[in-house]
N, C-alpha and C positions, 0 to 999 in steps of 0.2 A: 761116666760123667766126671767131670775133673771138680777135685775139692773149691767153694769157694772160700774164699780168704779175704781178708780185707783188704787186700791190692786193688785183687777185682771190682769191691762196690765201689772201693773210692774210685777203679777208672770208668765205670760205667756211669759213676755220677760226674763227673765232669763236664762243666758248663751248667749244671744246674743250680741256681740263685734260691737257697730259702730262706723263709723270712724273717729268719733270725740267723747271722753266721757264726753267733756264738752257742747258741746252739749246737748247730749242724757240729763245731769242734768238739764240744762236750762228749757228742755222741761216739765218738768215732776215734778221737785222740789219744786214748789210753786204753791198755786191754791188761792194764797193771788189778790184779784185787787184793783186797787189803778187809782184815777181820772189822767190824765195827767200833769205829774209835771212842776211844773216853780220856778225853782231854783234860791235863792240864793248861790251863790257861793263863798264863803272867803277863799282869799290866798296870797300869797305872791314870796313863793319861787320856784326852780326848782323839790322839792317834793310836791309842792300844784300843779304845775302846770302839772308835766306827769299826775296828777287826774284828772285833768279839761280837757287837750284831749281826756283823755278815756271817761268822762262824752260826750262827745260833738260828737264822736265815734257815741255812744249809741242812740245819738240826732238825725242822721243822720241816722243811722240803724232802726231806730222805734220811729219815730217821734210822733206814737199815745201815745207813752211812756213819752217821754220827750220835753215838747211842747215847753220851752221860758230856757236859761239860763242866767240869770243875774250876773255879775261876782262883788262884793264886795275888794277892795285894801285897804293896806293904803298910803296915799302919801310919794311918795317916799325925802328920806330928801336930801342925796349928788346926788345920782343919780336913779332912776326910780326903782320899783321892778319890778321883771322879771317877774311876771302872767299878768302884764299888758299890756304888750309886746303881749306876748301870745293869750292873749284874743283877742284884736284887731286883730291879724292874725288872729284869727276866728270866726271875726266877731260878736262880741261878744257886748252886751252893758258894759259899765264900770262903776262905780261908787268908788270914792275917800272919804275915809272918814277918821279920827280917831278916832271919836267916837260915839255912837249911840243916845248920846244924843241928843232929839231934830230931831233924822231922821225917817222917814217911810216908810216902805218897796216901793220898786217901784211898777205897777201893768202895766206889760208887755202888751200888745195886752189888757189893760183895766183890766183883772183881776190878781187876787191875788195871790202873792210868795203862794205856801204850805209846801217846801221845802225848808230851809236850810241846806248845807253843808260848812261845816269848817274846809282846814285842813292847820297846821302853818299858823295861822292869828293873833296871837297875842292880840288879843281883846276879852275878853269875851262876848259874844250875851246874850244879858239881858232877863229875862222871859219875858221882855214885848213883844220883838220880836219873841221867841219860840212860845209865847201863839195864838200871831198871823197868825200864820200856821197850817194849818190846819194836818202838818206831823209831827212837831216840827223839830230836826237836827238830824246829823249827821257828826260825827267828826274821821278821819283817825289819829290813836297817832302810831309812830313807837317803839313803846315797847308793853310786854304781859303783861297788865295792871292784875292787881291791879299794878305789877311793876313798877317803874321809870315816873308815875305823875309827869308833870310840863313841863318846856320851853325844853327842855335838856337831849331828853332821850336817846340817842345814844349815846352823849357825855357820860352822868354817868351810861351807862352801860359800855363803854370801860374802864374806869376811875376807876371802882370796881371790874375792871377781870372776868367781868361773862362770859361765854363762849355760852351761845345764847339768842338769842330776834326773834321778830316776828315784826308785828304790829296789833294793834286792830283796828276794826271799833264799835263804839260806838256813842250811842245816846250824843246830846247835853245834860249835866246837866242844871240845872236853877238858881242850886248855888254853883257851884267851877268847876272847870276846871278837865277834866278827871276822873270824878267822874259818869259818866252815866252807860248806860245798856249797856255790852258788846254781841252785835249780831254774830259778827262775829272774825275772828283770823286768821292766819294764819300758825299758830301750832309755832316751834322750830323752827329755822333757826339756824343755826350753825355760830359760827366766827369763822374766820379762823386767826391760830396764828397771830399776831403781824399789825394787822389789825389797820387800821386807822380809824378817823370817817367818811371820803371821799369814801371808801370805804366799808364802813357796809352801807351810805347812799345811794352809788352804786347798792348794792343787796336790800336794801328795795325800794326804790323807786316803779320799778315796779310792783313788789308783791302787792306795796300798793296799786297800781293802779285800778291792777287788781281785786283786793278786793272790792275795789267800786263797781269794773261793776257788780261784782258774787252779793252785796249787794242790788244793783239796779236793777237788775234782776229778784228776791229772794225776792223785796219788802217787807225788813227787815224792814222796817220802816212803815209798815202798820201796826197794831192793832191786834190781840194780839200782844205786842211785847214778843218775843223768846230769853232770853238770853242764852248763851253758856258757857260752863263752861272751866273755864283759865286753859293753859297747868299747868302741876304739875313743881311746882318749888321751890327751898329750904324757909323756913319761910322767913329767914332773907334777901333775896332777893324781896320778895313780898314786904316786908313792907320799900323799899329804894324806893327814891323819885327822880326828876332829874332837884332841880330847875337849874335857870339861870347860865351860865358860866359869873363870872366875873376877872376881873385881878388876884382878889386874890387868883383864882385859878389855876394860871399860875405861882404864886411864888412860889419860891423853897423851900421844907421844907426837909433839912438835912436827917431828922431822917427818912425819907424812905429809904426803898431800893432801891437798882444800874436798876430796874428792874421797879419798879414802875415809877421811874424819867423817866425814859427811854419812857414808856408808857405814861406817862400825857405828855412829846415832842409830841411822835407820834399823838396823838387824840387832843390836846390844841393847839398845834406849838410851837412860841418861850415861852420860863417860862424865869424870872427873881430874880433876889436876890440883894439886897442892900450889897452896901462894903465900909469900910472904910477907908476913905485914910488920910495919914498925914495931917494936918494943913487947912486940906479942909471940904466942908462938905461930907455926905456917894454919892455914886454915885451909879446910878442902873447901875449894868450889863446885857444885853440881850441875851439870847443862841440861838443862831440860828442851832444846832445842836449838839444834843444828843443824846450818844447810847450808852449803858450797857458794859461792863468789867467785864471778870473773873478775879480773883486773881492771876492768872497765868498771863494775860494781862500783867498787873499790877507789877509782881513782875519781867518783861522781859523789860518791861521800864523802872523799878527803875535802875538796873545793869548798862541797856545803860547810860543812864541819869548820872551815876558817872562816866563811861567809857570816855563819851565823849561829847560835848558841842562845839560846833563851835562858838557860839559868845561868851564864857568866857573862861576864866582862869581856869585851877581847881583849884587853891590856892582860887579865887577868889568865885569861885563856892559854896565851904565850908562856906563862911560869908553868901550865901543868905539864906534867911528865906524860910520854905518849906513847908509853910502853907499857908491861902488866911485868912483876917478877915472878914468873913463874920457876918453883923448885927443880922443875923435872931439865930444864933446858935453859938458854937466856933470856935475857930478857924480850918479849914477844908485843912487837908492834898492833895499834888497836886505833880505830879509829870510829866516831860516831855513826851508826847505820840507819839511825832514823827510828823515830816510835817506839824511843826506847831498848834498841836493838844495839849491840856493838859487833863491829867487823874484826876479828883477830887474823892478822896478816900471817899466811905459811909460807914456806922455803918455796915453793913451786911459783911464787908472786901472784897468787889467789890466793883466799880466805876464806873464814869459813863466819858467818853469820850467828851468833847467839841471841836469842830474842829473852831466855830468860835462865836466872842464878840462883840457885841454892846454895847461901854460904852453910856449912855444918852448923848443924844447931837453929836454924834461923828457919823464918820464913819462906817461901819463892818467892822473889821481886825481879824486876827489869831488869836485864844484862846492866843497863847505863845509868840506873839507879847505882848498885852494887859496883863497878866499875866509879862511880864519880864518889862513893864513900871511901874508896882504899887508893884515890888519887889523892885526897886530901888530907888525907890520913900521913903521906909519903910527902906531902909537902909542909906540913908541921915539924915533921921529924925525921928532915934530909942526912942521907949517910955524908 
């Protein structure tokens, strides 16, 4: 009788539909075994954390699988981060740290982490700790890496217009960050026009999740490792990176489009720009709402805007200046947009809509509130 193998069941089953086909994979996908893991766990946020249920899920389903997990934080600065929370609901041990210097892995029920997983933890895990494991890591990045490497990859993939991402599961590297062997993927995910980061984090989150368990299931992390080959995507999107968001990323740069501006509100929040004001020094203004203008918009406001004015004069009207002095660029054409709104004219002959101003230090008020105090301000005291 000839040996069965699993060539054979899988051809004998063909054609047959069970009722679960994630299942029927589980069963049959991997003939990898791997000693009972005892994890370390690095996290933070509410995308480290849907991982860390699913992990704990897994713990609870087949416990011969996953014997001890240990959950890794950093301390929290104003107020606690959320996995730590988490953890404790289930039960979980905790451990606080920020740096590895100096630390050693814990040894659960007496023996040893094998297992590291890392995902948004902000700390790089040093070879000393990789080498120490007997599985090394495993790291959840929500981009389709080689793409958008770094702190910030959903930010600057909304930020560069791409129209879709995934996330990877990849090995801990030993010396840079996102830089390991890509095991797993979870192909193309689409964005959906005008999308935020709240909401692209919305649809990866669980995908990511899920990616873990197919991973840990799949004992990707056992020996040969298996890489996977990254969905096809244009060059110049491969080789874009996604470091850190900082302020200065939120400043306002003229010279885009009515469309871009629009997009870095939606994905950044508020953006800002320095203004100069008479006999003072420049003052940041804060946008707390922005939204794109066609030229038609724009040229239906300009008409109103001569037609009529409730708090001026039109004789009066004609002396104000219809420009804003912005620091970063020249001076930047602006016209009334109704309800308090103001239209800021960009180089593409669209605009972008501000409905409301945070000067520094002050209040929020009306874009045309704020705007009609620093017109008059400049007309008092003309260069």
């Amino acid at each position: 009788m000839l040996p069965v193998t699993l060539k054979h069941v899988a051809s004998s089953l063909r054609g047959y539909a069970p009722s679960s086909s994630r299942v029927f994979q589980c069963a049959f996908y991997s003939t990898k075994v791997s000693k009972p893991l005892r994890v370390l766990f690095c996290g933070s946020d509410g995308f480290s954390s849907a991982a860390l249920r699913v992990l704990h899920d897994e713990q609870r389903r087949d416990p011969q699988s996953i014997a001890s997990i240990d959950v890794l934080c950093r301390p929290g600065k104003r107020t606690e981060v959320p996995i730590k929370a988490v953890a404790q609901e289930l039960g979980l041990r905790v451990h606080e740290r920020d740096t590895f210097t100096g630390w050693q892995l814990p040894r659960p029920d007496g023996t040893a982490i094998n297992l590291v997983i890392a995902v948004s933890f902000g700390l790089f895990v040093p070879p000393r700790i990789l080498k120490s494991t007997e599985y090394g890591g495993l790291n959840l990045h929500p981009s389709l890496l080689p793409a958008f490497p770094g702190a910030a990859p959903i930010q600057r993939t909304l930020l560069a217009g791409v129209k879709s991402t995934g996330v990877s599961l990849q090995t801990l590297d030993e010396k840079a960050f996102d830089r390991g062997i890509i095991l797993a993927t979870t192909g193309k995910l689409i964005i959906e026009e005008n999308s935020r980061y709240e909401d692209v984090l919305e649809m990866l989150t669980p995908k990511a999740a899920e990616l873990l368990r197919e991973g840990i299931r799949k004992k990707v992390y056992v020996p040969p490792l298996e890489a996977v080959k990254a969905p096809d995507m244009p060059a110049e999107v491969k080789q874009m990176s996604a470091p850190k968001i900082t302020p200065e990323d939120r400043r306002i740069d003229w010279r885009k489009s009515a469309d871009v501006l629009a997009r870095y509100h939606r994905v950044l929040g508020s953006l800002w720009v320095e203004v100069a004001y008479p006999l003072q020094e420049p003052k940041r203004w804060i946008f707390g709402d922005v939204e794109e203008c066609s030229e038609g918009t724009i040229n239906e406001a300009m008409t109103k805007s001569v037609e009529e004015d409730p708090s001026l004069e039109s004789s009066e009207k004609e002396k104000l200046p219809s420009t804003i002095p912005f620091l970063e660029t020249s001076h930047i054409e602006y016209v009334d947009g109704g309800d308090g709104a103001i239209i800021f004219k960009t180089s593409d002959g669209r605009g972008v809509k501000v409905r409301q101003i945070t000067v520094a230090g002050q209040k929020k008020r009306s874009a045309a509130v704020v705007v009609d105090e620093l017109r008059r301000l400049w007309k008092q005291n003309p260069i």
